[in-house]
PyMOL commands that place a pseudoatom at each C-alpha (Angstrom):
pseudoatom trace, name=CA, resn=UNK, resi=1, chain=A, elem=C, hetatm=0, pos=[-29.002, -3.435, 15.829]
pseudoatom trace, name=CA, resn=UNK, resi=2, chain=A, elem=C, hetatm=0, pos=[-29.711, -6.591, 14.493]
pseudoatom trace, name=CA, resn=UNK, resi=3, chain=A, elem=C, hetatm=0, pos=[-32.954, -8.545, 14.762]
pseudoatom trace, name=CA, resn=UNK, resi=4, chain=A, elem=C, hetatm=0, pos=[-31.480, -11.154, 16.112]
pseudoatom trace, name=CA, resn=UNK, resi=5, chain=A, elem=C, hetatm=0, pos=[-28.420, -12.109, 18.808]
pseudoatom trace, name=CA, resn=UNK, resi=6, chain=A, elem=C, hetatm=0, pos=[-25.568, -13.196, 16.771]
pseudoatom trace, name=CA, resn=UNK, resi=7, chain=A, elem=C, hetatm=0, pos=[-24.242, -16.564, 17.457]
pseudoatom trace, name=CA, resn=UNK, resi=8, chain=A, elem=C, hetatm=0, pos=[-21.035, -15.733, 18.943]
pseudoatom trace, name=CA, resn=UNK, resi=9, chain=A, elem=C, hetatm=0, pos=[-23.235, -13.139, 21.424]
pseudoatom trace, name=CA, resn=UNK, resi=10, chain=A, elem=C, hetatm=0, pos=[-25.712, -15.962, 22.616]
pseudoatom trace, name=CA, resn=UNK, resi=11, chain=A, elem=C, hetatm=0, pos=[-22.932, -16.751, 24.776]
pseudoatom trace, name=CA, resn=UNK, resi=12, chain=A, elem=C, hetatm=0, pos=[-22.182, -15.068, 28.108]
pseudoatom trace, name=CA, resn=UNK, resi=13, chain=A, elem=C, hetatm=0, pos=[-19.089, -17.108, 29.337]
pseudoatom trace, name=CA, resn=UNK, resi=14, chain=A, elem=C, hetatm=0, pos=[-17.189, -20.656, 29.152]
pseudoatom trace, name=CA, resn=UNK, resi=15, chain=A, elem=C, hetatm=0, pos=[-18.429, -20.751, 32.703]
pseudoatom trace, name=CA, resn=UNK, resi=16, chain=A, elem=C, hetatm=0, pos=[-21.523, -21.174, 34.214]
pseudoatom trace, name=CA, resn=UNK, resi=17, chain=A, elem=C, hetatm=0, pos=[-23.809, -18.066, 34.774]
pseudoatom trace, name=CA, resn=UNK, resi=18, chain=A, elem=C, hetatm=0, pos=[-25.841, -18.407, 38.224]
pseudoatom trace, name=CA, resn=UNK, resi=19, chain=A, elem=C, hetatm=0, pos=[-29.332, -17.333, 38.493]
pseudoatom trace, name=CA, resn=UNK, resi=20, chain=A, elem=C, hetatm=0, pos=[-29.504, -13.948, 39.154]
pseudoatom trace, name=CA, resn=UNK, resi=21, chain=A, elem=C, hetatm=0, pos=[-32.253, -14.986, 41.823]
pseudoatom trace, name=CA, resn=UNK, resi=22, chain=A, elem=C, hetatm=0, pos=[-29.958, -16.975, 43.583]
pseudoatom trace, name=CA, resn=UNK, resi=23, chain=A, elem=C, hetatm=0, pos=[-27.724, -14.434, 44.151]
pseudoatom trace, name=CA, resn=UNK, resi=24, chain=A, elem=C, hetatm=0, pos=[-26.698, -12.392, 47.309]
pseudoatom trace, name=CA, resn=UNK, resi=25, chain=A, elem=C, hetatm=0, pos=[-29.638, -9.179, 47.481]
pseudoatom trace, name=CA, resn=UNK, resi=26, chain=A, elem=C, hetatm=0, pos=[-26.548, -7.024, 47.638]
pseudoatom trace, name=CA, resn=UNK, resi=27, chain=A, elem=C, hetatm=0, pos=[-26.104, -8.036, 43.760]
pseudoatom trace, name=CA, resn=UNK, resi=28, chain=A, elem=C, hetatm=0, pos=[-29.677, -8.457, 42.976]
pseudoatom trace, name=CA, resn=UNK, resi=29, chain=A, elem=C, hetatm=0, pos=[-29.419, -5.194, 43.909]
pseudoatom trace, name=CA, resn=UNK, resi=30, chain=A, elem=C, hetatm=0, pos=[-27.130, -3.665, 42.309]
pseudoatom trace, name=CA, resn=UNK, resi=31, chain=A, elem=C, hetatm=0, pos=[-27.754, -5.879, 38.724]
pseudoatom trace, name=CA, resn=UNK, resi=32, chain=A, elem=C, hetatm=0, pos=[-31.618, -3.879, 38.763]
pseudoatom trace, name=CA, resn=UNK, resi=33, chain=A, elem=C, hetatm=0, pos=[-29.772, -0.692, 39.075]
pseudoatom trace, name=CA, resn=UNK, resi=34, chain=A, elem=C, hetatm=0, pos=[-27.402, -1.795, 36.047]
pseudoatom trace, name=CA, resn=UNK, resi=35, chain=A, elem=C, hetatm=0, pos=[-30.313, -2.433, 34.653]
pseudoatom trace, name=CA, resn=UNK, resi=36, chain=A, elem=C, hetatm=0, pos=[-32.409, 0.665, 35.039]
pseudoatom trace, name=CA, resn=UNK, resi=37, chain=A, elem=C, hetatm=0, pos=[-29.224, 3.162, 34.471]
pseudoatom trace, name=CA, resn=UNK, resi=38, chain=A, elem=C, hetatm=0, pos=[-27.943, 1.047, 31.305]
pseudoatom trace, name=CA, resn=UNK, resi=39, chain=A, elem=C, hetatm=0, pos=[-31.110, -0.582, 30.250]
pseudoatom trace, name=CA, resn=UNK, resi=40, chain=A, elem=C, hetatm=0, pos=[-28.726, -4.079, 30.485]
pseudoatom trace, name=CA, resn=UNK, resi=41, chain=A, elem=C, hetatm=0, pos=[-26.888, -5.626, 32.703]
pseudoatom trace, name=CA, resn=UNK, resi=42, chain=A, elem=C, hetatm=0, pos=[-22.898, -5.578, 31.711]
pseudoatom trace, name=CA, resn=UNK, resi=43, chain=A, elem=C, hetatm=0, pos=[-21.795, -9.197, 30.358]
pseudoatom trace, name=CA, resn=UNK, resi=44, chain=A, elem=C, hetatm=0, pos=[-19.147, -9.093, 33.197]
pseudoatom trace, name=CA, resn=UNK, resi=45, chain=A, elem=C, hetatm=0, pos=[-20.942, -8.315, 35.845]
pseudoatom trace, name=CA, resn=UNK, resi=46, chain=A, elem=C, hetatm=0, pos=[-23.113, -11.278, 34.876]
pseudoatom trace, name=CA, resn=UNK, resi=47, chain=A, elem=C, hetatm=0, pos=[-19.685, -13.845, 34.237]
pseudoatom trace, name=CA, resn=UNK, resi=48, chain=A, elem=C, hetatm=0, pos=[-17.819, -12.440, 37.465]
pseudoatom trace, name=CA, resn=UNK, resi=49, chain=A, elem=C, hetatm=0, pos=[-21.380, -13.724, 39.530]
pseudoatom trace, name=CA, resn=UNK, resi=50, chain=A, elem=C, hetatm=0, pos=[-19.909, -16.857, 39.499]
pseudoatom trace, name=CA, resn=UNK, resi=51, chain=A, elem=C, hetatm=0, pos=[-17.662, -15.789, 42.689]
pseudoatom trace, name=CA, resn=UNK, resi=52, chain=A, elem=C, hetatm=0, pos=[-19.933, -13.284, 44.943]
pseudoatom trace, name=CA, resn=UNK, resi=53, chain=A, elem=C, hetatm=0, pos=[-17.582, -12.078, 46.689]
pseudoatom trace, name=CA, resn=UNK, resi=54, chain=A, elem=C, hetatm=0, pos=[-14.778, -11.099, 43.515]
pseudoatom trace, name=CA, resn=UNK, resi=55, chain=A, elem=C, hetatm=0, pos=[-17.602, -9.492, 42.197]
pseudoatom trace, name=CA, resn=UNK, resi=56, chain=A, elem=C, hetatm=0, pos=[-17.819, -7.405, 44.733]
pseudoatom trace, name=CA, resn=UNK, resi=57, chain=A, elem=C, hetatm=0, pos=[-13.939, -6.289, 44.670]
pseudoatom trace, name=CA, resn=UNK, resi=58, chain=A, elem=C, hetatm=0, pos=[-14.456, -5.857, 41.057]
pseudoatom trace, name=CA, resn=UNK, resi=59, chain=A, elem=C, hetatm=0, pos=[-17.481, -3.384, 41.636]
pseudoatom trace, name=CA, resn=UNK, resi=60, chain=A, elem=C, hetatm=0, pos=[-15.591, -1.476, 43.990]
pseudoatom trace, name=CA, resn=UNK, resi=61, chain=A, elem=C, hetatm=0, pos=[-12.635, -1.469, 41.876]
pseudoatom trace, name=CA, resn=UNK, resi=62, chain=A, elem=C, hetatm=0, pos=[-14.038, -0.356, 39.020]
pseudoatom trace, name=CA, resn=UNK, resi=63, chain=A, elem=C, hetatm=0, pos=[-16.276, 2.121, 40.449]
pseudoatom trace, name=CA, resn=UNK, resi=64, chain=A, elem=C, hetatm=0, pos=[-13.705, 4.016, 42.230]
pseudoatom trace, name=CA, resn=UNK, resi=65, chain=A, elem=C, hetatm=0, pos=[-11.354, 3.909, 39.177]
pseudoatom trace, name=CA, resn=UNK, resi=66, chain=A, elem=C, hetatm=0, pos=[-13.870, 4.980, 36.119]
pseudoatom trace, name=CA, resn=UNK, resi=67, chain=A, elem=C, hetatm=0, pos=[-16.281, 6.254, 37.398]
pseudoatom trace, name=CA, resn=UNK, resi=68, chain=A, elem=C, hetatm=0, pos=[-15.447, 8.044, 40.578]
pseudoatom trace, name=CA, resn=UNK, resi=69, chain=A, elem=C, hetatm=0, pos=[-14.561, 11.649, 40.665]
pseudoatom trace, name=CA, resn=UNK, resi=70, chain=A, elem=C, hetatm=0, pos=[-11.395, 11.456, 42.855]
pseudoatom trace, name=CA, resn=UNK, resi=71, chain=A, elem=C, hetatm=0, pos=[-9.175, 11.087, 39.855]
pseudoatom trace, name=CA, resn=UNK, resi=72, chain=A, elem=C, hetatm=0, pos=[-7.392, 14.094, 38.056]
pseudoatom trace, name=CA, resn=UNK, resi=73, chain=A, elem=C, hetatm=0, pos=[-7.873, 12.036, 35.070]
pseudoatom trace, name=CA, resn=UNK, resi=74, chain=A, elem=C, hetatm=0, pos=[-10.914, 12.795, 33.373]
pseudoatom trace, name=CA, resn=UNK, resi=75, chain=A, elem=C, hetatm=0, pos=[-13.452, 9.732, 32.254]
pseudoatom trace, name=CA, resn=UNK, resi=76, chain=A, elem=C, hetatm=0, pos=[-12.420, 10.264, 28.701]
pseudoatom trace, name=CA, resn=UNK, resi=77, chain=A, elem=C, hetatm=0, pos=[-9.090, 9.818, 29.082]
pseudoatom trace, name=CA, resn=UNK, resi=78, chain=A, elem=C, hetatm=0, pos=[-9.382, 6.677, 31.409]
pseudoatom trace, name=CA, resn=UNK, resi=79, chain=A, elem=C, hetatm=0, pos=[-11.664, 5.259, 28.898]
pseudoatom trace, name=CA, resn=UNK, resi=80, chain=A, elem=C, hetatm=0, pos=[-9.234, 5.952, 26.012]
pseudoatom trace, name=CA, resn=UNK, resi=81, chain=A, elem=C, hetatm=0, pos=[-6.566, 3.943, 28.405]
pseudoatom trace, name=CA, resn=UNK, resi=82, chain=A, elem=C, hetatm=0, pos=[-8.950, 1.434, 28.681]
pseudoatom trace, name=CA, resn=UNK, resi=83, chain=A, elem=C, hetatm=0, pos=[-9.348, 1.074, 25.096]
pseudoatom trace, name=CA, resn=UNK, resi=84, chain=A, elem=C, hetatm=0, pos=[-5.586, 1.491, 23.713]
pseudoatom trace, name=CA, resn=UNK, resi=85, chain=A, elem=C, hetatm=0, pos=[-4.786, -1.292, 26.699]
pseudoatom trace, name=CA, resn=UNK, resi=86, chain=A, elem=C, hetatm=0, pos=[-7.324, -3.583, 25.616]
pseudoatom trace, name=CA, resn=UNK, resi=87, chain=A, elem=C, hetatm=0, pos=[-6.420, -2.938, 21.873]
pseudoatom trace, name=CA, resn=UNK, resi=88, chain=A, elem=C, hetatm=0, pos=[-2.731, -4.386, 22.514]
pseudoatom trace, name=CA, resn=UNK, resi=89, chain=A, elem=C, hetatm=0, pos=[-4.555, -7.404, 24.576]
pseudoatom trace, name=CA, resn=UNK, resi=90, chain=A, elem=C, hetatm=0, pos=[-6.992, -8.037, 21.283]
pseudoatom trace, name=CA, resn=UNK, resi=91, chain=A, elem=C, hetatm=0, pos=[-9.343, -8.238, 24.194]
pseudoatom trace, name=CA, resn=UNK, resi=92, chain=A, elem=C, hetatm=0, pos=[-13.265, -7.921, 22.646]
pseudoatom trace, name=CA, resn=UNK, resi=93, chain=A, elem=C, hetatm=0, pos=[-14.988, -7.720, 25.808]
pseudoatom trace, name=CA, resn=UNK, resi=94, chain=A, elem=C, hetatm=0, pos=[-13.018, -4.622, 26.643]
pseudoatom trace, name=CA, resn=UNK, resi=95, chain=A, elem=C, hetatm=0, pos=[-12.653, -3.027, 23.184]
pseudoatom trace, name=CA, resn=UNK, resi=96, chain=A, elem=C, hetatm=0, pos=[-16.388, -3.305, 22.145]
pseudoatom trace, name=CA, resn=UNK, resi=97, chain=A, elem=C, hetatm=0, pos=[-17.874, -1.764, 25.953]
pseudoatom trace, name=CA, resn=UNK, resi=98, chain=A, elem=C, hetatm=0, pos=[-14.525, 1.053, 26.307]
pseudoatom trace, name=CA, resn=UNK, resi=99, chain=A, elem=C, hetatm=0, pos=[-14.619, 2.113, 22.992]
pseudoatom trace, name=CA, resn=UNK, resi=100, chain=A, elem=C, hetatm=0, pos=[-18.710, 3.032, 23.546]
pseudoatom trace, name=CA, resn=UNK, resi=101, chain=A, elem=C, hetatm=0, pos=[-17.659, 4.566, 26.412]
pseudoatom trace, name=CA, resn=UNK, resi=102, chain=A, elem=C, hetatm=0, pos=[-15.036, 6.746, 24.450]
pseudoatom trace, name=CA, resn=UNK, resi=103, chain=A, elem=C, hetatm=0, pos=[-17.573, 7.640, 21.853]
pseudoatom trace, name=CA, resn=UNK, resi=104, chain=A, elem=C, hetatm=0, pos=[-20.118, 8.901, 24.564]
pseudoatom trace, name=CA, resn=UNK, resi=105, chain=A, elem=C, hetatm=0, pos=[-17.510, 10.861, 26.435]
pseudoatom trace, name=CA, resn=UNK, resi=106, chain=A, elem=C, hetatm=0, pos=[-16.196, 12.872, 23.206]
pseudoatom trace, name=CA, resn=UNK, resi=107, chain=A, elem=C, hetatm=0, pos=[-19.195, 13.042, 21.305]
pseudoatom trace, name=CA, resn=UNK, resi=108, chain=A, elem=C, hetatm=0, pos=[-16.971, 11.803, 18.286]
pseudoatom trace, name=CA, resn=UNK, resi=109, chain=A, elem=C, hetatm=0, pos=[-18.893, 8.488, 16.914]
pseudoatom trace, name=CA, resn=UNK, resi=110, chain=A, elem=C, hetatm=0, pos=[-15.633, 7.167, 15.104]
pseudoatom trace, name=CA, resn=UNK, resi=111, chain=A, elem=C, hetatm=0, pos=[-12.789, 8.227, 18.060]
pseudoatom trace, name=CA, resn=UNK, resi=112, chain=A, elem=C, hetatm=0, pos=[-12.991, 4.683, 19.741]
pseudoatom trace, name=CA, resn=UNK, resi=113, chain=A, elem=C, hetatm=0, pos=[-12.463, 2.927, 16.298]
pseudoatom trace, name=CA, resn=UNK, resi=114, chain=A, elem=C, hetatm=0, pos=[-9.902, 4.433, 15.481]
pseudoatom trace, name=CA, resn=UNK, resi=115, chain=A, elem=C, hetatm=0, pos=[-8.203, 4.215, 19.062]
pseudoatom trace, name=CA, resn=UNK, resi=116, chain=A, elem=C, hetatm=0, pos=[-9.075, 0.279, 18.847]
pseudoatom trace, name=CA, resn=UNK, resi=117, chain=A, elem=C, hetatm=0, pos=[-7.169, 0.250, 15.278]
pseudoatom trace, name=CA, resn=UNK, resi=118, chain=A, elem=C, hetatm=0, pos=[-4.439, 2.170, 15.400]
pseudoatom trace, name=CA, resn=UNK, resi=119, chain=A, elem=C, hetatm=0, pos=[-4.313, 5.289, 18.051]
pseudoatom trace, name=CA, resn=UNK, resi=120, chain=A, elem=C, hetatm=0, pos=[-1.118, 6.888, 16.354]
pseudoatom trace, name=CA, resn=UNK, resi=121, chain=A, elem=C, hetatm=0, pos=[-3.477, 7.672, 13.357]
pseudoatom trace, name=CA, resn=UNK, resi=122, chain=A, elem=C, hetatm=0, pos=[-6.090, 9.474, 16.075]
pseudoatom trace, name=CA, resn=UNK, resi=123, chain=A, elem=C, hetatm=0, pos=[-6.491, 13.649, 16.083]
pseudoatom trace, name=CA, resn=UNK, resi=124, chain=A, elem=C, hetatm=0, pos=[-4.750, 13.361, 19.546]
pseudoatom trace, name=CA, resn=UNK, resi=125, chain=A, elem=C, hetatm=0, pos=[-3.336, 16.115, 21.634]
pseudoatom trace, name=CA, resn=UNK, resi=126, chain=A, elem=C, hetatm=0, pos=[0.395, 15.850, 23.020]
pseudoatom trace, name=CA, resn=UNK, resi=127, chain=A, elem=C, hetatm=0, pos=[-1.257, 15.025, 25.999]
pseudoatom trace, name=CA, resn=UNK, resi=128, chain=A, elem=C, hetatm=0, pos=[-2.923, 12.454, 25.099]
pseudoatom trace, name=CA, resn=UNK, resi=129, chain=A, elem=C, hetatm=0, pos=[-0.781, 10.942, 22.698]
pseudoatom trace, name=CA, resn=UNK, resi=130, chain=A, elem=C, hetatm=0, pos=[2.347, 11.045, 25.548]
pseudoatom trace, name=CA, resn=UNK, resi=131, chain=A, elem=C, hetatm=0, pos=[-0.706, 9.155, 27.896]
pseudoatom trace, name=CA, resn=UNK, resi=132, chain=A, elem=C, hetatm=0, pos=[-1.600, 6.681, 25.119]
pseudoatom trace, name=CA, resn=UNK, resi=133, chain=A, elem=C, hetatm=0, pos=[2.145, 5.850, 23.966]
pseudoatom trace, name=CA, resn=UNK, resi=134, chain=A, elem=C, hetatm=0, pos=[2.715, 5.358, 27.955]
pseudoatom trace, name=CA, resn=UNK, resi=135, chain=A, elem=C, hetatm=0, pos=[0.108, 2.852, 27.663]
pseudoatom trace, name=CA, resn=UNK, resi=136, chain=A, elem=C, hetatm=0, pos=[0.598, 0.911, 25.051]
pseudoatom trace, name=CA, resn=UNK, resi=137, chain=A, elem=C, hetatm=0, pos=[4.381, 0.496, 26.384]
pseudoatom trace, name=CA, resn=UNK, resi=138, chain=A, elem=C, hetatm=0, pos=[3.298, -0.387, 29.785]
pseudoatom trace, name=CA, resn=UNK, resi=139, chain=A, elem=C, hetatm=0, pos=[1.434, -3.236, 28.309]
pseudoatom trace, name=CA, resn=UNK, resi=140, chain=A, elem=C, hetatm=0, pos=[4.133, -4.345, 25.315]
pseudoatom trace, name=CA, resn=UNK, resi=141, chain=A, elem=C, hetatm=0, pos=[7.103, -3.736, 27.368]
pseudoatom trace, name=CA, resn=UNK, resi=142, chain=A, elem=C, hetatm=0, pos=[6.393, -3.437, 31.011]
pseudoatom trace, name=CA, resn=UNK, resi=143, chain=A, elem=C, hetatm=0, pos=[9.914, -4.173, 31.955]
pseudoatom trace, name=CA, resn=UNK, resi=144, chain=A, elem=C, hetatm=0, pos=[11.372, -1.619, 29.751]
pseudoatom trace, name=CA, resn=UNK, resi=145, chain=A, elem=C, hetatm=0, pos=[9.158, 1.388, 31.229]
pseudoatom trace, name=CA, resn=UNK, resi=146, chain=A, elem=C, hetatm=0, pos=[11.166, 3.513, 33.277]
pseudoatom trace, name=CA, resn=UNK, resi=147, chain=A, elem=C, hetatm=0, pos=[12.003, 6.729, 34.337]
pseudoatom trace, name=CA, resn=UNK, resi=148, chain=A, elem=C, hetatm=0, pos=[12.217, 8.458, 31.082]
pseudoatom trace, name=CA, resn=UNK, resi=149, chain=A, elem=C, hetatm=0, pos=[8.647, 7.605, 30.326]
pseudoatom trace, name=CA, resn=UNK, resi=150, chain=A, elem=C, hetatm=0, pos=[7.564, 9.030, 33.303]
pseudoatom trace, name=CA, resn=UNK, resi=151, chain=A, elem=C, hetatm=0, pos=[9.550, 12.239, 32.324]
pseudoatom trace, name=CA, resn=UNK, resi=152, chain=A, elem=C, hetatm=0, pos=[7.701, 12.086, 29.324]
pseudoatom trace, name=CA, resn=UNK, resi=153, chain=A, elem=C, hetatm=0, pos=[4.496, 12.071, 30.893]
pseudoatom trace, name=CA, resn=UNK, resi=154, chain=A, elem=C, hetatm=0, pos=[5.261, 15.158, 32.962]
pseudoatom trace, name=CA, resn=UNK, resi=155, chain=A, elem=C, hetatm=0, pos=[6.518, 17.170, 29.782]
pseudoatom trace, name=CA, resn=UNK, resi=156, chain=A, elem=C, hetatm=0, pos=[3.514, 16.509, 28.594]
pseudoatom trace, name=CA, resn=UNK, resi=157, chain=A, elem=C, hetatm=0, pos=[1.985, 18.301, 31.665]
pseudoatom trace, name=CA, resn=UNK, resi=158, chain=A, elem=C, hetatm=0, pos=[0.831, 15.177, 33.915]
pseudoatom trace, name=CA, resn=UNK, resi=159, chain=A, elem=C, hetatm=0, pos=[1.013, 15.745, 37.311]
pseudoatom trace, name=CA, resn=UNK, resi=160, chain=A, elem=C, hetatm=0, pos=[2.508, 12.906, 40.059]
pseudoatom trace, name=CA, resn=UNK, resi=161, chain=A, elem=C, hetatm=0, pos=[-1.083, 12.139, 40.975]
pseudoatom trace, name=CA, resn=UNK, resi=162, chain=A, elem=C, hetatm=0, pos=[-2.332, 11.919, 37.391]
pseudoatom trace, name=CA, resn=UNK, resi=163, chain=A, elem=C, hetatm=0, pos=[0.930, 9.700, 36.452]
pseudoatom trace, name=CA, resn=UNK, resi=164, chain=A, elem=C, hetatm=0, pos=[-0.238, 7.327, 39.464]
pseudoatom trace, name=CA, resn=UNK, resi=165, chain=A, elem=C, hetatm=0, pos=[-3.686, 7.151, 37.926]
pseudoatom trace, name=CA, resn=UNK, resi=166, chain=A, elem=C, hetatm=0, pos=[-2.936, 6.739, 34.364]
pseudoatom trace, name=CA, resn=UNK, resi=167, chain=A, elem=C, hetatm=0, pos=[-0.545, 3.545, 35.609]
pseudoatom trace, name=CA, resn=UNK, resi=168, chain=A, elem=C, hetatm=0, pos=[-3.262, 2.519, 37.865]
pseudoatom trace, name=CA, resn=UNK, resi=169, chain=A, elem=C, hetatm=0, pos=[-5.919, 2.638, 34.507]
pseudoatom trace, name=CA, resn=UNK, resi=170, chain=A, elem=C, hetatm=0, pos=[-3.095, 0.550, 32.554]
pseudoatom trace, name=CA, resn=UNK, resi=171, chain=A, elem=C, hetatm=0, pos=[-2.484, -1.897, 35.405]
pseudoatom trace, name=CA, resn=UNK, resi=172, chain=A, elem=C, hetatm=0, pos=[-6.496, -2.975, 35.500]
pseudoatom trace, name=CA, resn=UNK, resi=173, chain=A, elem=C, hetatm=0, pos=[-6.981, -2.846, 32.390]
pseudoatom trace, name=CA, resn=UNK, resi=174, chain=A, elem=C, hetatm=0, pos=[-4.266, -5.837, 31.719]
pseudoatom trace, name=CA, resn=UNK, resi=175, chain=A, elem=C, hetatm=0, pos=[-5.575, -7.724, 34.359]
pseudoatom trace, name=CA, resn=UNK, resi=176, chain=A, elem=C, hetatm=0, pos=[-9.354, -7.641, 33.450]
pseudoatom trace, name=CA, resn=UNK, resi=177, chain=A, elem=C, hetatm=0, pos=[-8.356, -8.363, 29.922]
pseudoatom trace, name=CA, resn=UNK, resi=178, chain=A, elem=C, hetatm=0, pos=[-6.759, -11.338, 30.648]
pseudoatom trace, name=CA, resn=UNK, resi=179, chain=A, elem=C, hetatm=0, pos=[-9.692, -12.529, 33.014]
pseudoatom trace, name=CA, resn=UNK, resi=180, chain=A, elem=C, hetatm=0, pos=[-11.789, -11.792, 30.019]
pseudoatom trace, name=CA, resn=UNK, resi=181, chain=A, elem=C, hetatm=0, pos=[-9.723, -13.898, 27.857]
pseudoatom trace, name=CA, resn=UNK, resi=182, chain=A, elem=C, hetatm=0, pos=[-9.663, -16.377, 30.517]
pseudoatom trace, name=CA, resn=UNK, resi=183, chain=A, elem=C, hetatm=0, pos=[-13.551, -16.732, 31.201]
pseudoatom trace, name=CA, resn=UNK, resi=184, chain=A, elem=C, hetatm=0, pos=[-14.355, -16.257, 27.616]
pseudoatom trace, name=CA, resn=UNK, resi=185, chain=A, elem=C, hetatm=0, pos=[-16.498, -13.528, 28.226]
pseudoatom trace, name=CA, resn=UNK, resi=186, chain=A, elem=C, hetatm=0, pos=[-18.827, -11.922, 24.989]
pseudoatom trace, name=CA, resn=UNK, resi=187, chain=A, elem=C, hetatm=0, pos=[-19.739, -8.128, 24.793]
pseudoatom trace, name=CA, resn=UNK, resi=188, chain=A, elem=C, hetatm=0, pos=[-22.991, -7.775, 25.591]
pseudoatom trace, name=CA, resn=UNK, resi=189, chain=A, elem=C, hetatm=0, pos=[-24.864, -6.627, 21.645]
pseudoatom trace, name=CA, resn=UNK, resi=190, chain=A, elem=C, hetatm=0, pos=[-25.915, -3.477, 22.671]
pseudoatom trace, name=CA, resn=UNK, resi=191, chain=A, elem=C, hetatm=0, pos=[-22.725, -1.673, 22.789]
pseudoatom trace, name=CA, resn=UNK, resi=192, chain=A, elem=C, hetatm=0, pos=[-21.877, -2.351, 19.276]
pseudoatom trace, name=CA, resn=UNK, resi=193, chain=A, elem=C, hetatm=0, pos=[-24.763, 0.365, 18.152]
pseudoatom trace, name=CA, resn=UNK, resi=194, chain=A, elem=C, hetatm=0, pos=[-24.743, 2.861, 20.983]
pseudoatom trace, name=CA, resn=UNK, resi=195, chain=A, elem=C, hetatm=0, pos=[-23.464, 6.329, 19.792]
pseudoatom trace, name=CA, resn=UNK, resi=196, chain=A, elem=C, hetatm=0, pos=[-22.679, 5.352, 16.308]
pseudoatom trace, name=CA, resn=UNK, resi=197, chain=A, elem=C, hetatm=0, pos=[-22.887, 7.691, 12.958]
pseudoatom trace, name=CA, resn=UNK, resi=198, chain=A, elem=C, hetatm=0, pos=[-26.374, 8.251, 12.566]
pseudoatom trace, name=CA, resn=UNK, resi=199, chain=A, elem=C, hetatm=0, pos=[-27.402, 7.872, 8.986]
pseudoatom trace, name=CA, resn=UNK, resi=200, chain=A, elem=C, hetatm=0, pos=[-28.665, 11.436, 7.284]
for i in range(1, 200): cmd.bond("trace and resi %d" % i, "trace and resi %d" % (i + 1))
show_as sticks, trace
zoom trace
């Protein structure tokens, strides 16, 4: 990590960021647990303050999509979604914090950089190639996904449930990554290191 915050980093948003004392104690709250689980408190979380009360849809959101375990999908695979969506979108935010996410999940340091740069040239299973190739499509050509991709999707052994999930991950992801790109939101510098190649 370096010694110093890069420039680019320094910067939270291109919106004000409230004081975090000023805020509801619901989200005090829930920014010390961020805090104590992560050892930081997400970039997002901090830009998305702004509005109490679409934080709070975006916490439940986001909770009950990635991290909850009521979805067939496992938390790999949404975070690959996340990643291959957010690779189409050139979205940083999303790329730098999902692809972290997909190297903690498959204990492979270099999975989520090669997902972020081209996921055709990943060691994929069908499965997850079918999932990824569903995503990219329903983010390039949304209007031109149809029933045979779905077919796809259950050749590849996706069930209804899991097809409704995977869309659901694809869906968010589009529209976080363009309030990302809207609020000009920076990755926080931390996930740039975590789970790397260690050197020997």
């Amino acid at each position: 990590m370096p010694k110093e915050t890069p420039a680019q980093l320094q910067r939270i948003s291109g919106l004000p960021i409230p004081d975090p004392d000023t805020l509801p104690e619901d989200l005090q709250k829930y920014m010390a647990v961020c805090l104590d689980k992560l050892g930081m408190v997400p970039n997002v979380i901090k830009a998305l303050s702004l509005r109490p009360e679409k934080l709070r849809t975006f916490i439940a959101k986001y909770n009950e999509l990635m991290l909850s375990d009521g979805s067939p999908l496992t938390r790999l695979e949404r975070e690959m979604i996340a990643v291959v969506v957010s690779s189409h979108n050139h979205c940083v935010y999303c790329i730098t914090s999902h692809s972290q996410a997909v190297r903690e999940f498959s204990d492979d340091p270099v999975l989520g950089d090669i997902l972020v740069t081209n996921y055709r040239e990943a060691e994929l299973t069908d499965r997850h190639r079918t999932m990824l190739d569903y995503a990219w499509k329903m983010t390039a050509k949304p209007a031109e996904t149809g029933e045979a991709d779905r077919q796809a999707l259950r050749d590849a052994g996706f069930s209804a449930e899991e097809i409704f999930d995977i869309t659901d991950v694809v869906a968010y992801f589009n529209y976080t990554n363009r309030m990302t790109h809207g609020l000009g939101m920076q990755p926080n510098t931390e996930y740039f290191s975590m789970n790397r190649l260690k050197n020997a």
